[in-house]
N, C-alpha and C positions, 0 to 999 in steps of 0.2 A: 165766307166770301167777302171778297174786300173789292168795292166800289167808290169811284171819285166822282164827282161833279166841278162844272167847267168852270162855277164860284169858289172853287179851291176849298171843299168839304169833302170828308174821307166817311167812307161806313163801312163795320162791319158788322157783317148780316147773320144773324144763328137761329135758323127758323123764321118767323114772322118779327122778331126785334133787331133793330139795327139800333146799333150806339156812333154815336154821331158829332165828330169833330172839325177842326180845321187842320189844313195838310203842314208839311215844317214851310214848304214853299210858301204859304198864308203867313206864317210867323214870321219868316223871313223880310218879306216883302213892307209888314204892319209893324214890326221893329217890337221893342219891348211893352208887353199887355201891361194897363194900369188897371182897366174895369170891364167885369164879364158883368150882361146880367144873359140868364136865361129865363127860359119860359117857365111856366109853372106846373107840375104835374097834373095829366089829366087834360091839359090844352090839346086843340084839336088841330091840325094844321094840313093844308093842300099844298100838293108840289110847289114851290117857289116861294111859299108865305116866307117872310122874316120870319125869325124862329128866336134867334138870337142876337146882342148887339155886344162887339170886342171895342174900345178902347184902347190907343197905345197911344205912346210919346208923340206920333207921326201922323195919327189919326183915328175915325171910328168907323167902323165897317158892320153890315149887317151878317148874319148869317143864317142861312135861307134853309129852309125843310127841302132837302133833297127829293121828296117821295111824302105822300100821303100818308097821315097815321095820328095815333093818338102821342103823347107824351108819359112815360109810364117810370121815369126817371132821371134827375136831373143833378149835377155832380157840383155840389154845393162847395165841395172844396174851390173848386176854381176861381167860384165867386170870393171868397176869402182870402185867396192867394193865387193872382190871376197870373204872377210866373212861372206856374204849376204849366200853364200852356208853352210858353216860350220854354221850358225844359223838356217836357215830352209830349209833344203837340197830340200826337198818336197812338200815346197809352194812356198815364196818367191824367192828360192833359183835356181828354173826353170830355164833352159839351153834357150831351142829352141824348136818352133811349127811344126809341120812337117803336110803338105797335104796329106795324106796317098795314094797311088799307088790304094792297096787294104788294104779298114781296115781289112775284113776277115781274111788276114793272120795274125794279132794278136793274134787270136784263139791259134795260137802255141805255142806263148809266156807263161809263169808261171805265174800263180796268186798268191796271197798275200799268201796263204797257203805252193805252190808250192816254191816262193823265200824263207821263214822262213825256209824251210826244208834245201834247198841248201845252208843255211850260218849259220846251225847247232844255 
């Protein structure tokens, strides 16, 4: 299942884990990454905490736990080579896994239809 949030984060969900990025819309907008940090494995985070912080040429943006959960994996490449996002925002380019609290409440989240409409 694949879910957006209206902070321009993308997830997809396989069972109670979602893995958890920013959309090419994000990239677009933030222009070329210089510095990813994320969270640490094991950190624990409620709907809308910061989770993450992007760096680009243009600016620094947060980015937020979509959903409730633990941190159960986190994509060290990008910290190493944060053009890894700006080339594939939504494979490669994946942030962080999260254990979900409750996957149900994803339901609330935007689908792929729902985000297209909200970024016009």
């Amino acid at each position: 299942m694949l879910k957006f949030t209206e902070d321009h984060e993308w997830l997809k969900i396989e069972g109670n884990i979602a893995t958890i990025g920013i959309t090419e819309h994000a990239t677009e907008q933030l222009g070329d990454l210089v510095f990813v940090e994320l969270p640490e494995v094991g950190a624990t985070f409620t709907q809308g905490d910061s989770a993450a912080t992007v760096e680009s040429v243009k600016a620094a943006s947060d980015v937020y736990a979509p959903l409730a959960g633990d941190v159960v994996e986190a994509n060290d490449a990008i910290v190493d080579d944060p053009s890894i996002v700006n080339a594939d925002p939504m494979g490669e380019g994946w942030f962080f896994k999260l254990k979900l609290a409750d996957a149900a409440a994803a339901e609330a989240l935007l689908d792929e239809d729902g985000y297209k409409a909200l970024i016009g």
